[in-house]
C-alpha positions as CSV (number, residue, x, y, z in Angstrom):
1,X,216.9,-14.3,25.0
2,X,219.2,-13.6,22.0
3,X,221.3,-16.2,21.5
4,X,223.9,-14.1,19.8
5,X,224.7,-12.4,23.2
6,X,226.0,-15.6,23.9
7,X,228.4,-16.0,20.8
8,X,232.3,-14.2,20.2
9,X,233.2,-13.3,16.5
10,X,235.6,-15.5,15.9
11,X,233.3,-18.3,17.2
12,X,231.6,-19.2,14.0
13,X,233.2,-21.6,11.3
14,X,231.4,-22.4,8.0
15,X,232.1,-25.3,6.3
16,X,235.0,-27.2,8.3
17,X,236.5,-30.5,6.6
18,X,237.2,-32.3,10.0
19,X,237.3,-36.0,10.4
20,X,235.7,-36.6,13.6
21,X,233.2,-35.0,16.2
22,X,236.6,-34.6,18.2
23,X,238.5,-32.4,15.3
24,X,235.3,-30.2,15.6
25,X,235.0,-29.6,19.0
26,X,238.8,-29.0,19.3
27,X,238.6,-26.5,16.5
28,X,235.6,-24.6,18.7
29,X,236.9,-24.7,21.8
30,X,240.4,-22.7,20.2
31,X,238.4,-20.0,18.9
32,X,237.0,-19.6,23.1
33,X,240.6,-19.7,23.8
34,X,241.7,-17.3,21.9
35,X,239.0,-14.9,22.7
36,X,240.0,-15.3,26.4
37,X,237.1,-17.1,27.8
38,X,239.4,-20.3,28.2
39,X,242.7,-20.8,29.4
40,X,242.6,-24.5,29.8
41,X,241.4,-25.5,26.2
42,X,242.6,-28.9,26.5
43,X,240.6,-29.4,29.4
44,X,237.6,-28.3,28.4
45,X,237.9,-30.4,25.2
46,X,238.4,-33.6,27.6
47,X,235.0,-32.7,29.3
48,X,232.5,-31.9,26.5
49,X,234.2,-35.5,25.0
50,X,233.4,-37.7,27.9
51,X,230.3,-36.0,28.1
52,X,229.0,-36.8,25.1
53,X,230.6,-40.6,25.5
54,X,228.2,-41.0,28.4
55,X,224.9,-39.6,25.5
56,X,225.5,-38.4,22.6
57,X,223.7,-35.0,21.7
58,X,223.5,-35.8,18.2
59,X,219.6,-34.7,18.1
60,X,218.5,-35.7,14.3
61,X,218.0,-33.0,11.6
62,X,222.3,-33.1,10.9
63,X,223.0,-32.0,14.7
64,X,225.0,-32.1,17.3
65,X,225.1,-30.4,20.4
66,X,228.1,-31.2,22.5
67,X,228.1,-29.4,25.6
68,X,230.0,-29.4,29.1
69,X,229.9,-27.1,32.4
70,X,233.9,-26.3,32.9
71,X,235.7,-24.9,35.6
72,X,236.5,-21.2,35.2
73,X,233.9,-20.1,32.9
74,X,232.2,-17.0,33.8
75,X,229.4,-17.3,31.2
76,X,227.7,-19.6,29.1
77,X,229.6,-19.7,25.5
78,X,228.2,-20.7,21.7
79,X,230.5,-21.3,19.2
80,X,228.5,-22.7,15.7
81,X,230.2,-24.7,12.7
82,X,229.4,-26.3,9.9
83,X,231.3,-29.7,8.1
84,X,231.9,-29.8,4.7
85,X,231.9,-33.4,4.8
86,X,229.4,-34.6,7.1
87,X,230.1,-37.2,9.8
88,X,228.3,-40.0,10.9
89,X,226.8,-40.3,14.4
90,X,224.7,-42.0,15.5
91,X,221.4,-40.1,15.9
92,X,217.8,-41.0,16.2
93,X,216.9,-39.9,12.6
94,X,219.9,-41.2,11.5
95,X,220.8,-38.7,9.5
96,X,224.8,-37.7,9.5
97,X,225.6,-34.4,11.6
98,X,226.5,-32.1,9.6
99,X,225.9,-28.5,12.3
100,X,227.9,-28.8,15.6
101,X,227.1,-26.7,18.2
102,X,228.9,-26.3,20.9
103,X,227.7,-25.0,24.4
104,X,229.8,-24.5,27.3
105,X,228.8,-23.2,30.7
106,X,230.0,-22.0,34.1
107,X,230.4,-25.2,36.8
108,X,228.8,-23.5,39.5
109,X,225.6,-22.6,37.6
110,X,223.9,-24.8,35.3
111,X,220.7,-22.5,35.2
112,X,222.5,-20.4,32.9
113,X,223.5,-23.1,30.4
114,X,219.8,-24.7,30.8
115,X,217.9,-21.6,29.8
116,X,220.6,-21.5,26.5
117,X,220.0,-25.2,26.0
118,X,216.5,-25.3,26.1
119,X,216.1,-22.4,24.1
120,X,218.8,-23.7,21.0
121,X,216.5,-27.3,21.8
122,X,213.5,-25.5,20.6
123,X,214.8,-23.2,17.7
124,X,216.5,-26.5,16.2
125,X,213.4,-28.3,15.7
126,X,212.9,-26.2,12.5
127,X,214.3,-27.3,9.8
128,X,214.3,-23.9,8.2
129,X,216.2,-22.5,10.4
130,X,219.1,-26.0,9.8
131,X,218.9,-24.9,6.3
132,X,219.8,-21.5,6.7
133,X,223.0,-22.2,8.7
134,X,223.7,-24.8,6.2
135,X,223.4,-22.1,3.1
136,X,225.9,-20.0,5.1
137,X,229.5,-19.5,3.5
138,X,231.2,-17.2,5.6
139,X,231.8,-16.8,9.5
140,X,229.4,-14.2,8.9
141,X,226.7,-15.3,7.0
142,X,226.9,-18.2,9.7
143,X,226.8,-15.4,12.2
144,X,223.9,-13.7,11.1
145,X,221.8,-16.7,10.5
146,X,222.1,-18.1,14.0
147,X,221.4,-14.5,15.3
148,X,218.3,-14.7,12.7
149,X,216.2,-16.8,15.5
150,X,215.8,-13.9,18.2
151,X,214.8,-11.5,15.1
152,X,212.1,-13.9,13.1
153,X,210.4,-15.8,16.0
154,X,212.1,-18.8,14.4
């Protein structure tokens, strides 16, 4: 599975200054808007928000990975940033989160967004492959080191 498939251009930022997980997850959900695969971006923000109120996906290592199943999404979507300043959530390593991912999926079929999740669930365990997305300065250095997991095994 290549994650990239699952990624638009426009969908990676490097190096955000936002305030809060919610700044974040607005800023990616705009760039799925834009590219068309959400018309209702407000929505979608309001759902990936109260889920992560009910568990928070921060997972240690300086990530987070809020995600939702929306109405009217055909596919499963990544969009990838990084925080200049990093923000603090609560995590189990307690470390602050500075890599947001966000993952959204169709309503009607969760397989598809459970295959993506449990494949981004095993490639962030390594903490070389945290670093790299870290080092990255541009939308596409970001790009090509998330797409750098399907090539390396990582």
């Amino acid at each position: 599975m290549k994650l990239l498939d699952y990624t638009i251009d426009r969908g990676f930022l490097p190096r955000l200054d936002c305030p809060d997980a919610e700044t974040v997850v607005r800023r990616l959900v705009d760039e799925l808007v834009a590219h068309g695969d959400v018309t209702a971006g407000a929505d979608l923000v309001t759902e990936v928000l109260r889920r992560e109120r009910e568990g928070s996906t921060a997972i240690g290592g300086g990530l987070i990975i809020p995600h939702a199943r929306f109405k009217g999404l055909r596919r499963v979507r990544i969009a990838v940033a990084t925080l200049d300043t990093p923000l603090d959530i609560p995590s189990e390593d307690g470390r602050p989160v500075d890599i947001v991912i966000l993952l959204a999926g169709p309503e009607d079929d969760p397989r598809q967004m459970l295959r993506v999740l449990a494949r981004l669930a095993r490639l962030v365990k390594d903490d070389r492959y945290l670093d790299r997305l870290r080092s990255a300065s541009t939308p596409a250095g970001l790009q090509a080191a998330f797409g750098q997991a399907g090539e390396n095994g990582t």
